[in-house]
C-alpha positions as CSV (number, residue, x, y, z in Angstrom):
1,X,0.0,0.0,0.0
2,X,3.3,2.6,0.7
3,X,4.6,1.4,-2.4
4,X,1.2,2.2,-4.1
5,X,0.9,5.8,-3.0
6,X,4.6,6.5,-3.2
7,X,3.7,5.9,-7.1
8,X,0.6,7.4,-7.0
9,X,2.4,10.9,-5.4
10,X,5.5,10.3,-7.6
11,X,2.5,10.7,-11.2
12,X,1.2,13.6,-9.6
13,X,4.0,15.2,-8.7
14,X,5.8,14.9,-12.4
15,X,2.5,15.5,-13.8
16,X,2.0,19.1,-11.8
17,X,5.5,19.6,-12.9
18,X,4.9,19.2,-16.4
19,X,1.7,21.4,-16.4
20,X,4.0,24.5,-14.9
21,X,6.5,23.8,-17.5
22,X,4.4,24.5,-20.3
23,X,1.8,27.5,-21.2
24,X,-0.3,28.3,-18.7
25,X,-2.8,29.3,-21.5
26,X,-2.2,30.6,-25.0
27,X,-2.5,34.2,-26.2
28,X,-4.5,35.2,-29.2
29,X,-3.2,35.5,-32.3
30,X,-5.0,38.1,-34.7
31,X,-6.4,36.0,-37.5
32,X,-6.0,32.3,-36.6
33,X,-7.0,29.7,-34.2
34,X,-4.5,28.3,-32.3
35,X,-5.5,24.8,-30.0
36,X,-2.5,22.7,-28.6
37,X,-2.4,19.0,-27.1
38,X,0.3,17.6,-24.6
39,X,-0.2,13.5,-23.3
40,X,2.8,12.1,-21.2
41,X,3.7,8.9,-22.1
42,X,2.4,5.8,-19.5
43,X,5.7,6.3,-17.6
44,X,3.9,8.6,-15.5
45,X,6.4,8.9,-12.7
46,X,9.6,10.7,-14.8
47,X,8.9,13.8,-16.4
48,X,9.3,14.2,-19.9
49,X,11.0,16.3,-22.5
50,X,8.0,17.8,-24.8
51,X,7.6,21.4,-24.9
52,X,5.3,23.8,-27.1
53,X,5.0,27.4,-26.9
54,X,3.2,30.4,-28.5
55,X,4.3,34.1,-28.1
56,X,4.7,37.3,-30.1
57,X,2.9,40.4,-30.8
58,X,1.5,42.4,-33.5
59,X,2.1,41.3,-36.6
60,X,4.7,38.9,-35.7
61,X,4.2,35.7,-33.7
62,X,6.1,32.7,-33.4
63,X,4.9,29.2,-33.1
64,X,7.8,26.4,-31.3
65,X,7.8,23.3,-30.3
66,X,10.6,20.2,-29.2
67,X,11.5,17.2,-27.6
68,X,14.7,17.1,-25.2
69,X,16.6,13.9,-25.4
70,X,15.6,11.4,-21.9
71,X,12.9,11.5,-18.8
72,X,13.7,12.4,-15.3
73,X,14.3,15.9,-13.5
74,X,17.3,16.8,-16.1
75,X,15.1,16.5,-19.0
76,X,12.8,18.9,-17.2
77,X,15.0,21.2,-16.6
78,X,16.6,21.5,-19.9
79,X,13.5,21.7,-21.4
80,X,12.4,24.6,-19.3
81,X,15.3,26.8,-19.7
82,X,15.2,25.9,-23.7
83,X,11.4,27.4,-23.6
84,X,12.5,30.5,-22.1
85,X,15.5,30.8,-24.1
86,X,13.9,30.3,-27.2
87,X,11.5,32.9,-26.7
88,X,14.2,35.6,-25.3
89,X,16.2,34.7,-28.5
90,X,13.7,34.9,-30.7
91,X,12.2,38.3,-29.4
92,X,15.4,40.0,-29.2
93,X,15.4,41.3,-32.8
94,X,12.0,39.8,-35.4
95,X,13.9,40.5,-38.2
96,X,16.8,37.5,-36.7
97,X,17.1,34.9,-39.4
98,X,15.9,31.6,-37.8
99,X,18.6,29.8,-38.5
100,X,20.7,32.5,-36.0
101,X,18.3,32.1,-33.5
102,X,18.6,28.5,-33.6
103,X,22.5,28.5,-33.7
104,X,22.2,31.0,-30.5
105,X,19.9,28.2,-28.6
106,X,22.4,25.1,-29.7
107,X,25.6,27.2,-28.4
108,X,23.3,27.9,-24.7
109,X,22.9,24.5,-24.6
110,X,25.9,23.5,-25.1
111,X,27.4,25.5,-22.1
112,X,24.4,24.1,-20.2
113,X,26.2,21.6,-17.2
114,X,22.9,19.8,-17.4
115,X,22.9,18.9,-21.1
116,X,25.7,15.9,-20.4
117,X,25.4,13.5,-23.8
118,X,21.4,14.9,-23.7
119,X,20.9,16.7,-27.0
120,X,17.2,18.6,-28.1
121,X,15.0,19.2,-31.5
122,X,13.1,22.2,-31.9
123,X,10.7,23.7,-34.6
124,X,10.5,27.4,-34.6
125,X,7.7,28.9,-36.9
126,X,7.3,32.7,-37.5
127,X,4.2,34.3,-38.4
128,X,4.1,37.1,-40.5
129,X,0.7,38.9,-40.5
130,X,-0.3,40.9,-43.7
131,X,-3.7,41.2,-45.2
132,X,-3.6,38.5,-47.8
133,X,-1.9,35.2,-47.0
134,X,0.4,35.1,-43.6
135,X,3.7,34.2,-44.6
136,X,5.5,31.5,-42.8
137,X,9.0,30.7,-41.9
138,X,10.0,27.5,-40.8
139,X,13.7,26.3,-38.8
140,X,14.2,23.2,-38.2
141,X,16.9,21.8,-35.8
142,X,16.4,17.9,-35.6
143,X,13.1,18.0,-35.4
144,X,10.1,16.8,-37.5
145,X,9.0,19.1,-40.2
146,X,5.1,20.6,-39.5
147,X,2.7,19.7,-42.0
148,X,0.6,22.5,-44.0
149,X,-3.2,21.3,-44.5
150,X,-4.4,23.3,-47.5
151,X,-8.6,24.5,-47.9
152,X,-8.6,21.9,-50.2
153,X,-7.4,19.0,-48.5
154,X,-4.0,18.8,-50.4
155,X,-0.9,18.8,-47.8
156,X,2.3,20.4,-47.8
157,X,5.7,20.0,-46.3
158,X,7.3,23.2,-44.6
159,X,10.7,23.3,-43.6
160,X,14.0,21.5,-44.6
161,X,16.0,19.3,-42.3
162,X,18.8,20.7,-39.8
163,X,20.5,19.6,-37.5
164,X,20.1,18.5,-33.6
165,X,20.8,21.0,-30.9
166,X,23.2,20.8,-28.2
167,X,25.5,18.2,-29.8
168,X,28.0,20.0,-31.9
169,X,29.5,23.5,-32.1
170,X,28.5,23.8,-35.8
171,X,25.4,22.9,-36.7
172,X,23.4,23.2,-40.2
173,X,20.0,25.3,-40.1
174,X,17.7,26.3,-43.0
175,X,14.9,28.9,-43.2
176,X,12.2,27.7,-45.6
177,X,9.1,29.8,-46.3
178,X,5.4,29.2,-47.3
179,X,2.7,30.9,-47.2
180,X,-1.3,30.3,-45.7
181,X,-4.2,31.4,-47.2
182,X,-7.6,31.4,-45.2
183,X,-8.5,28.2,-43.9
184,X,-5.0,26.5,-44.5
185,X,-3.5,25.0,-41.3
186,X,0.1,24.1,-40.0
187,X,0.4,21.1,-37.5
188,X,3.4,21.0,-35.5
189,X,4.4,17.6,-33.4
190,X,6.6,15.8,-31.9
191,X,7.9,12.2,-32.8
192,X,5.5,10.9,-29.8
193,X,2.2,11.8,-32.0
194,X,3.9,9.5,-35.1
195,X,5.3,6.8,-33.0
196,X,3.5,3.5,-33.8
197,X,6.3,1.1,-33.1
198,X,10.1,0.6,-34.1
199,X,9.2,-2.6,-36.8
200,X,6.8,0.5,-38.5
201,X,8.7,4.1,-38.2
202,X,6.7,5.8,-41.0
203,X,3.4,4.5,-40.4
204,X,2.3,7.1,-37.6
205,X,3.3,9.6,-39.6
206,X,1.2,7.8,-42.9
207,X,-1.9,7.9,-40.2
208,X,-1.3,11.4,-39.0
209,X,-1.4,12.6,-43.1
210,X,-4.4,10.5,-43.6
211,X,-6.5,11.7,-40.2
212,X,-5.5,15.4,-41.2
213,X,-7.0,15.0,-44.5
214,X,-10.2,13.6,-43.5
215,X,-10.6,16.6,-41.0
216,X,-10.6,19.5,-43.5
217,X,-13.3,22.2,-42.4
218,X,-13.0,21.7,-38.8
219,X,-11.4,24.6,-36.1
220,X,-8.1,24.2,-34.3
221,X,-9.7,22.5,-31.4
222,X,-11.8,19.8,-33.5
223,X,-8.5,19.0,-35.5
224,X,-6.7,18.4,-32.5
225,X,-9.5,16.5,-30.8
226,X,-9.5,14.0,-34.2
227,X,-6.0,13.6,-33.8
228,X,-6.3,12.5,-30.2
229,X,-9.3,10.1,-31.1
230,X,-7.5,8.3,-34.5
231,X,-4.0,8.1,-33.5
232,X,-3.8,8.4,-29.6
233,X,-6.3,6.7,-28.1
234,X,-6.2,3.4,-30.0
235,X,-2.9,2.9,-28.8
236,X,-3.6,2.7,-25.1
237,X,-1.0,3.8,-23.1
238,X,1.9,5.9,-25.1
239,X,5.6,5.4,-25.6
240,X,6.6,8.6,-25.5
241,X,5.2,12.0,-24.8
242,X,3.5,13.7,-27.5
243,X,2.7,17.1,-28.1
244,X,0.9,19.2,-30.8
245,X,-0.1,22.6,-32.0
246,X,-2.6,23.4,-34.8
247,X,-2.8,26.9,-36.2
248,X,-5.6,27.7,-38.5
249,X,-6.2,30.8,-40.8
250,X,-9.1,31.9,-40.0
């Protein structure tokens, strides 16, 4: 019975710490609808590494999201001060190519004592609000790209592969831009929302495509909800965190 409610205080406690770690809520962007998802893995009792955030002002906001290498109390922390330091970076100076901001976060973490052999991915997004289409700019380091859902069901790619974060002193980093017209939607993820199993690395991803097709129309808060329903659910209890932002042009 000990044992039992030492777990039991262990889950809440890395789930509380989890919830403080991330957004408190989200602010609103002019002209889209923005709905996130975060679901720990079952390993309840180490907190995880997934980390989303929105932020900006006035016609420039920046959508983000990552993984951080590991579970446990280091993981945490590192994924914490990478939040905060992404959006310091970033806010510094709007007109900072991605790919500097990036490179900026990968040398903080490398003088990080808590990074160890630990390394991070991160997607950075900025928004660009005009009155036609917003313009997007996508950086990746290491991490999956997002996926653009077009009015008319067709999907896009946005962003070209870089490298992971906190593991060497130089890394590669692209910007690549697009652009969304009213009622296209990004999707940003992390590997936890595409991981089926190890013997079928690309079919989470074939099931995320296919359930983002079939929810064309809906807000930010239906797509996310679908998402959670098709892919999550079904598999029980997760392998890894996953976490997820939609952001709809309204």
């Amino acid at each position: 019975i000990d044992r039992t409610r030492l777990f039991d205080q262990r889950d809440r406690m890395a789930s509380a710490l989890e919830r403080a770690l991330l957004p408190m809520s989200l602010p609103r962007v002019p002209g889209f609808e923005i709905a996130t998802m975060y679901r720990p893995s079952h390993f309840g009792t180490e907190v995880g590494g997934d980390f989303y955030d929105v932020f900006g002002e006035g016609h420039t906001w920046y959508l983000a999201i990552g993984d951080v290498c590991g579970k446990g109390p280091d993981a945490a922390a590192i994924m914490g001060m990478t939040r905060i330091a992404l959006r310091s970076l970033a806010r510094e100076d709007d007109e900072r190519p991605l790919p500097e901001v990036l490179g900026l976060l990968n040398g903080f973490l490398l003088e990080s004592e808590l990074m160890g052999d630990r390394f991070c991915t991160v997607c950075l997004v900025r928004l660009q609000l005009t009155d036609g289409p917003a313009i997007v700019t996508t950086c990746l380091g290491g991490h999956p790209p997002p996926i653009v859902v077009r009015g008319d069901g067709r999907l896009d790619g946005a962003g070209r592969p870089g490298s992971l974060l906190g593991l060497f002193d130089e890394v590669s980093l692209h910007e690549a831009r697009t652009e969304l017209e009213r009622s296209d939607v990004l999707v940003l993820f992390t590997d936890g929302v595409t991981e089926v199993s190890a013997e079928q690395p690309r079919e989470g991803e074939r099931l995320l495509r296919s359930t983002l097709v079939e929810v064309v129309g809906e807000d930010a808060a239906g797509i996310v909800k679908d998402v959670e329903r098709s892919i999550l659910e079904p598999r029980g209890e997760l392998r890894d965190d996953a976490a997820l932002v939609v952001a709809k042009r309204l």
